[in-house]
MMTF fields as JSON, N, C-alpha, C and O atoms, coordinates in Angstrom:
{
  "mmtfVersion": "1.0.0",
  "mmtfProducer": "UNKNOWN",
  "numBonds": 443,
  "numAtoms": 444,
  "numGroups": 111,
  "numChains": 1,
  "numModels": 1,
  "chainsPerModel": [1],
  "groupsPerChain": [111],
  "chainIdList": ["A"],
  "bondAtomList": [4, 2, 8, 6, 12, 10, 16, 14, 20, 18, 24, 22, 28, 26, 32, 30, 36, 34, 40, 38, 44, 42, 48, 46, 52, 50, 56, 54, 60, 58, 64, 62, 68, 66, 72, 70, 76, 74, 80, 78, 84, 82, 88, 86, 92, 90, 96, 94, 100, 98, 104, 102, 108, 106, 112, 110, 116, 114, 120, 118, 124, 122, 128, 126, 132, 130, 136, 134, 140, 138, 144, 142, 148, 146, 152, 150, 156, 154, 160, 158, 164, 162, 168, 166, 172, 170, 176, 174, 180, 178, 184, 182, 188, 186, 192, 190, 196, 194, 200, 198, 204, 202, 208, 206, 212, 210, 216, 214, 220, 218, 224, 222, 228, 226, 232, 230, 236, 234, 240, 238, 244, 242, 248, 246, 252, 250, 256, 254, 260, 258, 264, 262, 268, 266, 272, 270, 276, 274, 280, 278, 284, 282, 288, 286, 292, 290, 296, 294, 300, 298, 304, 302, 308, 306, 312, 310, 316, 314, 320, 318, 324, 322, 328, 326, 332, 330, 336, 334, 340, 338, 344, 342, 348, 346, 352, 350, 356, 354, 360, 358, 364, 362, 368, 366, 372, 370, 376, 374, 380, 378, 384, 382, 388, 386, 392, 390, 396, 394, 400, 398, 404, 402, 408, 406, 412, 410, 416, 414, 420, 418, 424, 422, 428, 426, 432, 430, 436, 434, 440, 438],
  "bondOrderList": [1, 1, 1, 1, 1, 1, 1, 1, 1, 1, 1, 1, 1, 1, 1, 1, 1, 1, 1, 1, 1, 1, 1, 1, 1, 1, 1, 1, 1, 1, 1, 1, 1, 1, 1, 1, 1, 1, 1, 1, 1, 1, 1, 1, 1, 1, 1, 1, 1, 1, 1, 1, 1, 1, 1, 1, 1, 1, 1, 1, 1, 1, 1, 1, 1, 1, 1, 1, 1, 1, 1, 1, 1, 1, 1, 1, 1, 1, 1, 1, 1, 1, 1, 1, 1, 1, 1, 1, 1, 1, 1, 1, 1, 1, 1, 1, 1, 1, 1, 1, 1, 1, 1, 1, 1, 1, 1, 1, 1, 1],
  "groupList": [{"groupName": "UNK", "atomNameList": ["N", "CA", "C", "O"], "elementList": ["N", "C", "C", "O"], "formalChargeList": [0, 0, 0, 0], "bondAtomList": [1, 0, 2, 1, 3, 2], "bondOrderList": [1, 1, 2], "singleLetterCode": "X", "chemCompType": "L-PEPTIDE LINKING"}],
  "groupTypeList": [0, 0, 0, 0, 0, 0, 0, 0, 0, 0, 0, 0, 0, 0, 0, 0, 0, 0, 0, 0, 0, 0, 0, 0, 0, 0, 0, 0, 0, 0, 0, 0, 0, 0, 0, 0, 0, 0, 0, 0, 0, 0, 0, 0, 0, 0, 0, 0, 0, 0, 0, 0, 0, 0, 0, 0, 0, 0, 0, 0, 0, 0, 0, 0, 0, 0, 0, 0, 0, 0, 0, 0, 0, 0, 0, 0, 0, 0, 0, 0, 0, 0, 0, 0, 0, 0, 0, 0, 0, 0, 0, 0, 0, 0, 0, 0, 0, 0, 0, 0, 0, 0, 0, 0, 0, 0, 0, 0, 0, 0, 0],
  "groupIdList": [1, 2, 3, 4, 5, 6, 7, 8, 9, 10, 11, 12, 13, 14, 15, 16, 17, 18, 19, 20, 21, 22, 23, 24, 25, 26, 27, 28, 29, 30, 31, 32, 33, 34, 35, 36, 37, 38, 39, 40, 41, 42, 43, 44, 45, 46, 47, 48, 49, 50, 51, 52, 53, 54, 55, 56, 57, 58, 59, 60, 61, 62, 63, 64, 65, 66, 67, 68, 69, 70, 71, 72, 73, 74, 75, 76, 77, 78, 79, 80, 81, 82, 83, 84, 85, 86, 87, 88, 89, 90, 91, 92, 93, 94, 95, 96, 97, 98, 99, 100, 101, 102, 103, 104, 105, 106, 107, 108, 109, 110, 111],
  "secStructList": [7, 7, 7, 1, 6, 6, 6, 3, 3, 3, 6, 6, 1, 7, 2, 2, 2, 2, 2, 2, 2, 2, 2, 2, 2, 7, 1, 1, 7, 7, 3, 3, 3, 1, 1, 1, 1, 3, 3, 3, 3, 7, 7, 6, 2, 2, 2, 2, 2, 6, 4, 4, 4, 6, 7, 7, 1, 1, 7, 7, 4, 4, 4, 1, 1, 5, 7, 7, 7, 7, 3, 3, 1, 1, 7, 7, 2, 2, 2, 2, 2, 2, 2, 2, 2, 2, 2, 7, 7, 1, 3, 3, 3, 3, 7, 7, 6, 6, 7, 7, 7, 7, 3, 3, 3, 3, 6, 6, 6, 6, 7],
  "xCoordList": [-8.461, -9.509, -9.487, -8.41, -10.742, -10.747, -11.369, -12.05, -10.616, -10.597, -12.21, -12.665, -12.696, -14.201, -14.436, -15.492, -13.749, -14.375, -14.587, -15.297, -14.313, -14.663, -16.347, -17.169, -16.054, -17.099, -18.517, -19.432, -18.432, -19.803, -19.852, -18.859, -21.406, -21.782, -23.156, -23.978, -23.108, -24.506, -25.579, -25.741, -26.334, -27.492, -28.416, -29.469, -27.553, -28.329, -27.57, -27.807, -26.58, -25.861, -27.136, -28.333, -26.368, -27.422, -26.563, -25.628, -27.729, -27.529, -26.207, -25.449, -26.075, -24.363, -23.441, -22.486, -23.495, -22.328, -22.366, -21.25, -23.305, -22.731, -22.735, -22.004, -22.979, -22.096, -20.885, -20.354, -20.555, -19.064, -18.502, -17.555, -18.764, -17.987, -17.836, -16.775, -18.994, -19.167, -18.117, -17.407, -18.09, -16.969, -15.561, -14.787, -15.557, -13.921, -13.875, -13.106, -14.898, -14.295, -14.243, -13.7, -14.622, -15.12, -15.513, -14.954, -16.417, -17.104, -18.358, -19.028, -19.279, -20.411, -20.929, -21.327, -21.05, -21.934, -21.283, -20.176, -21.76, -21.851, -22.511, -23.325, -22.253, -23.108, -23.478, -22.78, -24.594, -24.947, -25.474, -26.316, -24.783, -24.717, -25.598, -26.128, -25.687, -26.279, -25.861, -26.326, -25.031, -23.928, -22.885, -21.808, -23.124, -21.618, -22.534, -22.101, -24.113, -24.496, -24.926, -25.46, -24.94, -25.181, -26.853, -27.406, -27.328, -28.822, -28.688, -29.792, -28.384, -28.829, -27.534, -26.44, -27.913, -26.749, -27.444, -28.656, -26.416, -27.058, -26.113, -24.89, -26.804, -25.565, -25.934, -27.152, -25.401, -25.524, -27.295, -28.061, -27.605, -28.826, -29.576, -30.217, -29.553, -30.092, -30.378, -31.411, -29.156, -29.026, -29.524, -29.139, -30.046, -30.27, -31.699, -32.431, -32.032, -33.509, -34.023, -34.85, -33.504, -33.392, -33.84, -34.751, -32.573, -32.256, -33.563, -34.509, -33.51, -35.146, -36.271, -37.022, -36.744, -37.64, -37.575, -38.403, -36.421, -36.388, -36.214, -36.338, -35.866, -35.407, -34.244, -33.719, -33.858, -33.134, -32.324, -32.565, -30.918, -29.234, -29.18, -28.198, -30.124, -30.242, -30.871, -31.002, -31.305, -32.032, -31.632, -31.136, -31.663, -30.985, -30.825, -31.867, -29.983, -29.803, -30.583, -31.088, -31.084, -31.837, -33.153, -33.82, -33.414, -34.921, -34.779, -35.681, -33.289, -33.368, -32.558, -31.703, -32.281, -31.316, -32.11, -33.28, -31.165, -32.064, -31.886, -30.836, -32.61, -32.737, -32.506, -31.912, -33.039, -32.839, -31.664, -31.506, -30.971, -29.6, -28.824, -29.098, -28.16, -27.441, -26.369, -25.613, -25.858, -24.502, -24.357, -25.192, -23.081, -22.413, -21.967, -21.793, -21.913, -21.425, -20.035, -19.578, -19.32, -18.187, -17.781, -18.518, -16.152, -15.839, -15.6, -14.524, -16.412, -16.639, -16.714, -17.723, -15.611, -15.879, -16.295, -16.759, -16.383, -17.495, -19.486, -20.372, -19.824, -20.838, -20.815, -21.597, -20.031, -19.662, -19.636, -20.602, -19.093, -19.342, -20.813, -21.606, -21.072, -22.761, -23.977, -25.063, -23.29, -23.825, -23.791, -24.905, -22.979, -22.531, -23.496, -24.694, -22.826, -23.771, -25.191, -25.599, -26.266, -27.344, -27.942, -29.023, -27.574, -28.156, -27.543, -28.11, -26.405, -25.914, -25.295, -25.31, -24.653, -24.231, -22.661, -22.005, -22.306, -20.939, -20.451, -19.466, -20.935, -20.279, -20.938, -22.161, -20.708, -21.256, -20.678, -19.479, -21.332, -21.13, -20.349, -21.287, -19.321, -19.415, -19.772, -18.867, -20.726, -20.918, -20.728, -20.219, -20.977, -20.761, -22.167, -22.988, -22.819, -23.872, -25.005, -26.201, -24.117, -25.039, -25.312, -25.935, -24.795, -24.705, -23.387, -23.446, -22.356, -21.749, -20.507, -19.924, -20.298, -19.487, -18.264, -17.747, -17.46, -15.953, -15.44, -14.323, -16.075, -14.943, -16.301, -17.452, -15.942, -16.557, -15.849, -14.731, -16.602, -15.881, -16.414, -17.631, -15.858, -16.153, -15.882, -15.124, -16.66, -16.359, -15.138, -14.907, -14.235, -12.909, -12.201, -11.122, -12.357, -11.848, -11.73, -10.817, -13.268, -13.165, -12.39, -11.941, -12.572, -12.427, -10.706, -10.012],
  "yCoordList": [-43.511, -44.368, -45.692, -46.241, -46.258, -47.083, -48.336, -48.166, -49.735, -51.454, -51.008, -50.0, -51.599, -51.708, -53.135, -53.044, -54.034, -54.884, -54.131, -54.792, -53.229, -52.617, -51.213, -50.74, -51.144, -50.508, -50.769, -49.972, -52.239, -52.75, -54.113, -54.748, -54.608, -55.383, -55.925, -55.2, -57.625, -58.404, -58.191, -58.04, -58.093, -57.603, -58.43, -58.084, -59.758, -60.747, -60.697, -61.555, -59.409, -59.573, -58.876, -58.651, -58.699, -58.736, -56.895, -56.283, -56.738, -55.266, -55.084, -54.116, -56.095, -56.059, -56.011, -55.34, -56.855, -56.957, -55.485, -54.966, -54.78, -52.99, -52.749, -51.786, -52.646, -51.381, -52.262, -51.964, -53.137, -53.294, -52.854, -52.092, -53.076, -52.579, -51.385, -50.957, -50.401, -49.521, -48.967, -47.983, -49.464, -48.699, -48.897, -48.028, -50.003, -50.608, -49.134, -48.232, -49.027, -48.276, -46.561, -45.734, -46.398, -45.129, -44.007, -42.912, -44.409, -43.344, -43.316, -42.75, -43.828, -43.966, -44.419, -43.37, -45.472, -45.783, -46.986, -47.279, -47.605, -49.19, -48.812, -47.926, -49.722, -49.725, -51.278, -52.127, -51.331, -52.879, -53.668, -53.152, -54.793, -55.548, -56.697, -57.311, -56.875, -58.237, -58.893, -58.582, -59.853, -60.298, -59.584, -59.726, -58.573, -57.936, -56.547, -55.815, -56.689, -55.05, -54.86, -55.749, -53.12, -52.082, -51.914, -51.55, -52.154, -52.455, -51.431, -51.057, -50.611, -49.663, -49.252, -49.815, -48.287, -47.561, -47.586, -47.56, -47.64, -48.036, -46.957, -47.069, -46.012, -45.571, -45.119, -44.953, -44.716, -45.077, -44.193, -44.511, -43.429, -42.778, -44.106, -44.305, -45.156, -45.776, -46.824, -47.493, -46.982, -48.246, -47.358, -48.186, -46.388, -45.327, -45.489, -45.687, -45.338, -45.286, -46.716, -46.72, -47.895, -49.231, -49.971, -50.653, -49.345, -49.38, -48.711, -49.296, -47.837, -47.102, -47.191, -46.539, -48.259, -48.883, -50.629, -51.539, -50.51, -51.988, -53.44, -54.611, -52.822, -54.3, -54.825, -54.256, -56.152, -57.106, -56.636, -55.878, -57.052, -57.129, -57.985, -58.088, -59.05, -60.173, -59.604, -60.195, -58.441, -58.106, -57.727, -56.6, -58.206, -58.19, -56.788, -56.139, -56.225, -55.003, -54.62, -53.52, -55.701, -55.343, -54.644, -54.057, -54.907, -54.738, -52.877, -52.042, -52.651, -50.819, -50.497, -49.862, -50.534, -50.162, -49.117, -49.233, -47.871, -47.318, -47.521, -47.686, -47.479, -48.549, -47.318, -47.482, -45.826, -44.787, -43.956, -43.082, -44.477, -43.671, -42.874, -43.271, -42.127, -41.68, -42.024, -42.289, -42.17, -42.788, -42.148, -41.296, -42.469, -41.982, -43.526, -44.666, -43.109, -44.43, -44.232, -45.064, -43.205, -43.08, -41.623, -40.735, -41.915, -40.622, -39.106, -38.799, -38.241, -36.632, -35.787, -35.612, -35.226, -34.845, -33.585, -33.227, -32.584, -31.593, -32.228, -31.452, -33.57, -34.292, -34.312, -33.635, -34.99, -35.318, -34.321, -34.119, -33.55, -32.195, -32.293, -32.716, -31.779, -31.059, -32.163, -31.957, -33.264, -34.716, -34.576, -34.771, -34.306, -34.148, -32.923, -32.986, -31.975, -30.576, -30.574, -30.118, -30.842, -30.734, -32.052, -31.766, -33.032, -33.959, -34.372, -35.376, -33.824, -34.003, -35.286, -35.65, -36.08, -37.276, -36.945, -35.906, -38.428, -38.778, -39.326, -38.766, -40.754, -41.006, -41.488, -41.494, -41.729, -41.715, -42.907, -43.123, -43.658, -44.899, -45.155, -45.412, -45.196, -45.333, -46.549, -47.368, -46.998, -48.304, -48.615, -47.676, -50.021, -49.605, -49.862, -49.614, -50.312, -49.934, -51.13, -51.182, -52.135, -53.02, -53.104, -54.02, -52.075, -51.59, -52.412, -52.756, -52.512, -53.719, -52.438, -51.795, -52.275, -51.897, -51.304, -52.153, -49.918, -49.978, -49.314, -49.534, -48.424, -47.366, -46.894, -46.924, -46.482, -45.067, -44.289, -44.371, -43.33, -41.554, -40.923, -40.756, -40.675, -40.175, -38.733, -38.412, -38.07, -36.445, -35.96, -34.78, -36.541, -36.382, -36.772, -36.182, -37.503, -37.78, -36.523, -36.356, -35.494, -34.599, -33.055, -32.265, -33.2, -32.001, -31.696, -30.782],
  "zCoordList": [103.334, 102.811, 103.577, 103.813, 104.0, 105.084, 103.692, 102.681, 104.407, 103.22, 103.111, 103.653, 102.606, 102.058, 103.375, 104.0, 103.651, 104.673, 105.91, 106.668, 106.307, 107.481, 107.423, 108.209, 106.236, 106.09, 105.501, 105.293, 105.271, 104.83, 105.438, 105.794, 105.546, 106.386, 105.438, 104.876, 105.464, 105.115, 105.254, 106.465, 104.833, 105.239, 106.381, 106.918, 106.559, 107.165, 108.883, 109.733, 109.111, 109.919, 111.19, 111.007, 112.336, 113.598, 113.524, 113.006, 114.459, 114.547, 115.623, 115.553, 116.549, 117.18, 116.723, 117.113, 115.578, 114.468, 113.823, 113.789, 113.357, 113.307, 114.013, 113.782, 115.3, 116.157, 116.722, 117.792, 116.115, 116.659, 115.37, 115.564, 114.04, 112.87, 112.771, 112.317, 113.219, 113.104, 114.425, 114.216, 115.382, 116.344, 115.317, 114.916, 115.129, 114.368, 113.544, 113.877, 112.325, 111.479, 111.825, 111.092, 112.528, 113.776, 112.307, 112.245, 111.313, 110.305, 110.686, 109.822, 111.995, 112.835, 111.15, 110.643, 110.225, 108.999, 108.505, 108.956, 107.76, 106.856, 106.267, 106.526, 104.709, 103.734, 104.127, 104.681, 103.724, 104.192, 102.337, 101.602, 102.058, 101.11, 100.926, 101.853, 100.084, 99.587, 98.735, 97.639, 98.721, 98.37, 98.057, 98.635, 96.922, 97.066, 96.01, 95.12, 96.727, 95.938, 96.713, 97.375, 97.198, 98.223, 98.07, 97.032, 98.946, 99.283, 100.044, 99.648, 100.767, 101.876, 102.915, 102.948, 103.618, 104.483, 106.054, 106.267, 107.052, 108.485, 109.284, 109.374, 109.787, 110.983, 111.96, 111.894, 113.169, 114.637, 114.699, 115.609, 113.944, 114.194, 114.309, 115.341, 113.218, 112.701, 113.598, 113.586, 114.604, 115.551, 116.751, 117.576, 117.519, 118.67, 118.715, 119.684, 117.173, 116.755, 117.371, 118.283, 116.841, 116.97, 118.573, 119.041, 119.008, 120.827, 121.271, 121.798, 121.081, 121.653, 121.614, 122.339, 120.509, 120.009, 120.908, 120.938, 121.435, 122.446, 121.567, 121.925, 120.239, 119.111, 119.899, 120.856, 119.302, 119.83, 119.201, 118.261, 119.656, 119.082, 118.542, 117.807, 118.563, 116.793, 115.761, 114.689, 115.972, 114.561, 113.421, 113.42, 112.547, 111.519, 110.621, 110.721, 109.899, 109.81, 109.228, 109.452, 107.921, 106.875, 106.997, 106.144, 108.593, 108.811, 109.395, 109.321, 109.98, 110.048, 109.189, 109.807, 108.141, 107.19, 106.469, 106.102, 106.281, 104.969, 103.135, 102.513, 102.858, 101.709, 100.805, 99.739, 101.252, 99.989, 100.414, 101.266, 99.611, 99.989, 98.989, 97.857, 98.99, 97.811, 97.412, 98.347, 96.273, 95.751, 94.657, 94.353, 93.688, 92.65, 91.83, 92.259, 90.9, 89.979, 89.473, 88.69, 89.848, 89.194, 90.346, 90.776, 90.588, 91.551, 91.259, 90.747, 91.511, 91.283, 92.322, 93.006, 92.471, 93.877, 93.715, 94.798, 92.796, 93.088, 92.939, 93.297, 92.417, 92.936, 94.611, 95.279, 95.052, 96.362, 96.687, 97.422, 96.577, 97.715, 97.593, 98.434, 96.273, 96.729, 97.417, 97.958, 97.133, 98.244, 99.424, 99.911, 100.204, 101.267, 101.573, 101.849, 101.48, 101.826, 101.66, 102.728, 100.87, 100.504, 101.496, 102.011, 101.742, 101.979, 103.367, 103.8, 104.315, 105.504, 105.95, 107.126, 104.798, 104.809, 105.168, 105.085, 105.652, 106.019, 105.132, 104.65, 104.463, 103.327, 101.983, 102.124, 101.236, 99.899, 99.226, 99.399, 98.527, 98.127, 96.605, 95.852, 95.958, 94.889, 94.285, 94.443, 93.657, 92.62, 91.497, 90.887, 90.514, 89.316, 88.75, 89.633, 87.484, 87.199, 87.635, 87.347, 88.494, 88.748, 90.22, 90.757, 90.817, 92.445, 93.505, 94.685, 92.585, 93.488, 93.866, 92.993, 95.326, 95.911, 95.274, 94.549, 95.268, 94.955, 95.645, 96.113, 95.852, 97.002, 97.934, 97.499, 99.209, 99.886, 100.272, 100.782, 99.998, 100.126, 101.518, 101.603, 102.267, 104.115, 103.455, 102.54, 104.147, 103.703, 104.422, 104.158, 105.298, 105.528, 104.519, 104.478, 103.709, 102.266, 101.106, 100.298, 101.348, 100.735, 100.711, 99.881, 102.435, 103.457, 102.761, 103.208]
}
């Protein structure tokens, strides 16, 4: 299980600042925050898409972030499995009921 500071990022941060976090934590994903509730998930698709489109490395994440993401409010890992599988995700967010960060689950977590 990788600190939660390596795996989430401000929403006000520049899109350089994830792909360097995103190398650090090598799960190619961030959950990206707003103050300390999970607003959306960003990962290297997300930054390729970005690059190819010719956006700046100041651009702020918030603006390619995806905003519909899936999460769990409490940890279940036969949920999580069928998260993972059905929907082709890497990791999965757990929150509590007001969206503020506690754990993420990498499907090497599950495996």
């Amino acid at each position: 299980m990788k600190k939660l500071e390596i795996i989430s990022i401000d929403k006000n941060s520049t899109l350089e600042s994830a792909m360097l976090l995103i190398k650090l934590n090598g799960l190619k994903t961030v959950c990206v925050l707003n103050k300390d509730k999970v607003v959306g998930i960003l990962d290297v698709e997300d930054i390729i898409d970005a690059l190819l489109k010719k956006k700046s490395f100041n651009l702020k994440v918030e603006n390619i972030m995806n905003k519909s993401f899936k999460y769990l409010t409490s940890y279940n890992k036969n949920e999580l499995i069928k998260l993972f599988k059905k929907f082709n995700l890497t990791i999965v967010p757990i929150v509590n009921k007001r969206m503020q960060l506690k754990k993420i689950v990498h499907i090497r977590d599950i495996l």
